[in-house]
C-alpha positions as CSV (number, residue, x, y, z in Angstrom):
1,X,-28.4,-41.2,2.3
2,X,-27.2,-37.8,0.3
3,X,-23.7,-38.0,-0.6
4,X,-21.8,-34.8,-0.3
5,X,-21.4,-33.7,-3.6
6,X,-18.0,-31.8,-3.3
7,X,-16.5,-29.8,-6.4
8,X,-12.5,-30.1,-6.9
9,X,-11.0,-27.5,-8.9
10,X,-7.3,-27.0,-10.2
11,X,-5.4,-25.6,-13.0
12,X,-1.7,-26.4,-12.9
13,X,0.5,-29.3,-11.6
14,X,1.1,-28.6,-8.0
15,X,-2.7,-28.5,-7.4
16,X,-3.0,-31.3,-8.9
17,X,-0.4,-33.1,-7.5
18,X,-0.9,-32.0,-3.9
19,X,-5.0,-32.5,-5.0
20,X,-4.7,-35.8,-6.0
21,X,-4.8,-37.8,-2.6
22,X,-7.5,-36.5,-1.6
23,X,-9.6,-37.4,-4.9
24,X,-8.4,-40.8,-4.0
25,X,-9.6,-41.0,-1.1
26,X,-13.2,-39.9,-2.3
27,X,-13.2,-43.0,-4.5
28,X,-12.9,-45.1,-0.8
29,X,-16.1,-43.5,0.7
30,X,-17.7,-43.5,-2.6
31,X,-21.1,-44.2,-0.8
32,X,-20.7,-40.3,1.1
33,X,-19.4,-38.6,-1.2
34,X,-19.7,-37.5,-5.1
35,X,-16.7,-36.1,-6.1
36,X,-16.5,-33.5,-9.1
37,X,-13.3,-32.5,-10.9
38,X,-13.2,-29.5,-12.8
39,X,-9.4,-28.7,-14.6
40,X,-9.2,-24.7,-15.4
41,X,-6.3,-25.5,-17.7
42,X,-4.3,-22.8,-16.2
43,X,-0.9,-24.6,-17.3
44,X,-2.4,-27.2,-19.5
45,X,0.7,-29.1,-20.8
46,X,2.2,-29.5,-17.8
47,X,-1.0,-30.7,-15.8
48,X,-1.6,-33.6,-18.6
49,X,1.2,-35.2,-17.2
50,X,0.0,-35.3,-13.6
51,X,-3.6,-36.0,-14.7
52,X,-2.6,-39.2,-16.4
53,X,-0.2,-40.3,-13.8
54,X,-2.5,-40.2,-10.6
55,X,-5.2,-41.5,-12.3
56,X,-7.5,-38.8,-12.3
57,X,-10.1,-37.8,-14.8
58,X,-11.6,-34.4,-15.1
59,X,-15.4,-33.7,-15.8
60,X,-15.0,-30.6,-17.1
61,X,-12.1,-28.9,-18.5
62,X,-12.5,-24.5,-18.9
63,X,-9.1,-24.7,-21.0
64,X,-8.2,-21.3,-19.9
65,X,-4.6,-21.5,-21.1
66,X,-4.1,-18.5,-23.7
67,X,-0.6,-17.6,-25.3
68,X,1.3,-15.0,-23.5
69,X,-1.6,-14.8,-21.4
70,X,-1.6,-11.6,-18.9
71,X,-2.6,-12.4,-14.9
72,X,-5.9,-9.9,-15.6
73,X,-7.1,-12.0,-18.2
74,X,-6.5,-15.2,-16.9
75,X,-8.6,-14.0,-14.0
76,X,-11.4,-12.9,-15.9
77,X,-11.9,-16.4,-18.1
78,X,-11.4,-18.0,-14.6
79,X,-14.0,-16.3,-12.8
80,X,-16.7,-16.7,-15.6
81,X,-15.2,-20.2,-16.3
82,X,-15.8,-21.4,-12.7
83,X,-18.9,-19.4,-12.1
84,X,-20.3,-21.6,-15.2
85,X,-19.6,-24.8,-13.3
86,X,-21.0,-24.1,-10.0
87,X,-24.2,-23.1,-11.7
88,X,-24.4,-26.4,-13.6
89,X,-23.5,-29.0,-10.7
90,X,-24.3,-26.4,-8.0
91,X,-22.0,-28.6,-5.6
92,X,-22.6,-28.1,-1.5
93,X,-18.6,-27.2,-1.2
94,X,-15.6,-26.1,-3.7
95,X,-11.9,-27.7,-2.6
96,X,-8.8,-25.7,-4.2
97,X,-5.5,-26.5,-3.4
98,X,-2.1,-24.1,-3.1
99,X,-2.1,-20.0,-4.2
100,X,-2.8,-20.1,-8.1
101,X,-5.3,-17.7,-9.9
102,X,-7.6,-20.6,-10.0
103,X,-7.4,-20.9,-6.1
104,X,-8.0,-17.3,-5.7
105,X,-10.5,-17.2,-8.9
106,X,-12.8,-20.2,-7.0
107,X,-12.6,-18.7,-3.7
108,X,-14.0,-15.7,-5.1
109,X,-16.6,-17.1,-7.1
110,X,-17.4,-19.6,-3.9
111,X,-18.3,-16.6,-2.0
112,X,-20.4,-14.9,-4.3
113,X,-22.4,-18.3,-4.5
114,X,-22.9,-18.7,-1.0
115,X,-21.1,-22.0,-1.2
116,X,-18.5,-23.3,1.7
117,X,-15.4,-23.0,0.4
118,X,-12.1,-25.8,1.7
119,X,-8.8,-24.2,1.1
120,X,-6.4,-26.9,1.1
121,X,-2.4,-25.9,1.8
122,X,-3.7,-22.6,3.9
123,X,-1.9,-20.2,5.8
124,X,1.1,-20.3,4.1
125,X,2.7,-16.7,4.5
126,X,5.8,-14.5,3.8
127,X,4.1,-11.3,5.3
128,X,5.4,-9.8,2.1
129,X,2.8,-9.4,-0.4
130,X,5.5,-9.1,-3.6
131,X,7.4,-12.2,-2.3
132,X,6.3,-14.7,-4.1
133,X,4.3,-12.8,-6.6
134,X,1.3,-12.8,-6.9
135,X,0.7,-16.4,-4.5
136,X,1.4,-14.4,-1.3
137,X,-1.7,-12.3,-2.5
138,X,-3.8,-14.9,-3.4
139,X,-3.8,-17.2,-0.6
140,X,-4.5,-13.9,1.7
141,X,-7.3,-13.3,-0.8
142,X,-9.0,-17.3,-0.5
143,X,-8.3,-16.9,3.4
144,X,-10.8,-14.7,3.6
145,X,-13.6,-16.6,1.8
146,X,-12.7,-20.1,3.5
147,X,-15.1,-22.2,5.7
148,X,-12.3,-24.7,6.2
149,X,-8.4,-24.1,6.5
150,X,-6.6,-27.3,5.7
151,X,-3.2,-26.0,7.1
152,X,-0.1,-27.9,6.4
153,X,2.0,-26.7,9.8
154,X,1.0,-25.9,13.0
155,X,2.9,-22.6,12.1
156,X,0.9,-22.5,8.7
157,X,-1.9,-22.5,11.6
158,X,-0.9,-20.1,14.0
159,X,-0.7,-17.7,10.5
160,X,-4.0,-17.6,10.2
161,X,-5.2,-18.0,13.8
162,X,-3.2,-14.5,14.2
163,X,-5.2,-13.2,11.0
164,X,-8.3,-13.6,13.2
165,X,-10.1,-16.8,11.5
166,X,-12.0,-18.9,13.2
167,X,-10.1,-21.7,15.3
168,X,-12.7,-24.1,14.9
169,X,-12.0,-23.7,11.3
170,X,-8.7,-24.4,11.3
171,X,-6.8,-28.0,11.2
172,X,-3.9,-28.9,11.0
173,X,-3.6,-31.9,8.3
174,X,0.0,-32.1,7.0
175,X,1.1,-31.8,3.4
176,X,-1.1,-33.5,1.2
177,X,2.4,-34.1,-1.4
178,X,3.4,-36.6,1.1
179,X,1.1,-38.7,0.5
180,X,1.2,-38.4,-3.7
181,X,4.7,-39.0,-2.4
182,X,3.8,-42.3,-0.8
183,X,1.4,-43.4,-3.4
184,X,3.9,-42.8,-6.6
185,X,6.7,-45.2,-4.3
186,X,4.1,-47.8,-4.2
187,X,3.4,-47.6,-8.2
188,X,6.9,-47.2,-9.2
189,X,8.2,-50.1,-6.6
190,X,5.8,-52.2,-9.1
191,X,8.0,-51.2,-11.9
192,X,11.1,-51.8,-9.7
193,X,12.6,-54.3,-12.8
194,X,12.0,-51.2,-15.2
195,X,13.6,-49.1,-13.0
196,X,16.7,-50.0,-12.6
197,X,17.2,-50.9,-15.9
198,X,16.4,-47.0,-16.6
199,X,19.3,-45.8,-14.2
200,X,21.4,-48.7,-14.3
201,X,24.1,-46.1,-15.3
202,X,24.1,-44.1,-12.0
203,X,25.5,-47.3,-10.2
204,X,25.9,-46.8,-6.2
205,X,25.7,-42.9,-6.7
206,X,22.2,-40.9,-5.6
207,X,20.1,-39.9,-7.8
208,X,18.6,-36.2,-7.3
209,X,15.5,-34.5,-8.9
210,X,15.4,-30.6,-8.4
211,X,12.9,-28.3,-10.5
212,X,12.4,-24.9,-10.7
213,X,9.4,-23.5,-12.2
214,X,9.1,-19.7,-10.7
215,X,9.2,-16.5,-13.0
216,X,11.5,-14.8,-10.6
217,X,14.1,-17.4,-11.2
218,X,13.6,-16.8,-15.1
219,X,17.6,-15.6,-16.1
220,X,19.4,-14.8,-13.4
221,X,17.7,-17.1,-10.5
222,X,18.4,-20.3,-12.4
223,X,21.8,-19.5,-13.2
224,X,22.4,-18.9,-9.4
225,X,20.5,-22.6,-8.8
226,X,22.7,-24.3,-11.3
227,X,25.9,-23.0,-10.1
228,X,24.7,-24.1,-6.9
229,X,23.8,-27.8,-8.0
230,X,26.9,-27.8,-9.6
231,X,29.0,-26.6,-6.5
232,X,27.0,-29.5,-4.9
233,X,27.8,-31.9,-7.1
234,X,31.5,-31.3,-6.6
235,X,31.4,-31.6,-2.7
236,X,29.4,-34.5,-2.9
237,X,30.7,-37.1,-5.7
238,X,28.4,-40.0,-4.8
């Protein structure tokens, strides 16, 4: 029997975060299909991190990243970079994750191969294609090449069934973070002794994570955010 031989791409930490599952997954039905995991680089540092925590290994690496790199240029080095790759493994599908330049990049290049392309997160929409910039634009862009919408919502559905795709193309799956949720419980409940001698310190009190990682909130946006933690904090001491 053939196994599928299915090409993962991703280039910064949400992909591979939200991407990560599903590589998991391929290593339980090893015996249908061959997994391949190319890393564009597209925020390198960052995506280390995740790499090494989930446990996954890529087999090629384009290392795209480039100092005060421009959108144009990243592009570019993307669309030559993943071009490369499906010439060498010419894989029967490509799987991209989310609204980066690589997801947009490989859905391009997917198309111009003739090779089915699974969009994974799809039909996420603002209907404003400045808001966020330029993710709104290339999610629209991969919809267009995709074989197979992996929406997260039924409303993340109807999106695209309104766009005119293809219902039979279209499933509704869920978020794929929930489960990297899930999975990083079970590893850290392992290290439950660690952990609370790491954050012995916060006592009965909750602990919170928040992020922020968009350039519209550079300046202004995450002043606004920590006021708002901080007005949080306040009204809620525990």
């Amino acid at each position: 029997m053939n196994r599928l031989r299915a090409l993962f791409t991703f280039g910064t930490r949400p992909e591979a975060i939200k991407i990560a599952p599903i590589l998991h997954a391929c290593r339980r039905y090893a015996n249908q299909i061959e997994p391949i995991v190319c890393s564009t680089g597209q925020h390198k540092e960052m995506l280390q991190q995740v790499t090494d925590y989930f446990d996954i290994e890529s087999d090629y690496d384009l290392e795209l990243m480039r100092p005060n790199q421009t959108l144009t240029g990243l592009t570019a080095r993307c669309l030559e970079g993943l071009d490369s790759i499906l010439e060498q493994t010419k894989p029967d599908c490509l799987v991209a994750q989310g609204d980066t330049t690589t997801v947009m990049a490989a859905s391009i290049v997917a198309f111009y191969r003739r090779i089915p392309f699974v969009h994974v997160e799809a039909g996420l929409r603002t209907g404003n294609m400045y808001s966020p910039w330029p993710e709104e634009f290339n999610r629209r862009v991969a919809g267009l090449t995709t074989g197979l919408h992996c929406a997260p919502t039924q409303r993340s559905a109807e999106n695209l069934l309104r766009e005119g795709f293809d219902p039979k193309s279209i499933h509704v799956t869920g978020n794929t973070v929930i489960d990297s949720l899930l999975w990083a419980l079970k590893r850290e409940r392992l290290n439950a002794d660690c952990w609370d001698e790491k954050y012995e310190m916060l006592g009965d009190r909750r602990m919170t994570l928040i992020t922020g990682h968009r350039r519209e909130n550079f300046g202004g946006g995450f002043e606004n955010i920590c006021r708002a933690v901080a007005q949080l904090a306040t009204d809620f001491p525990d």
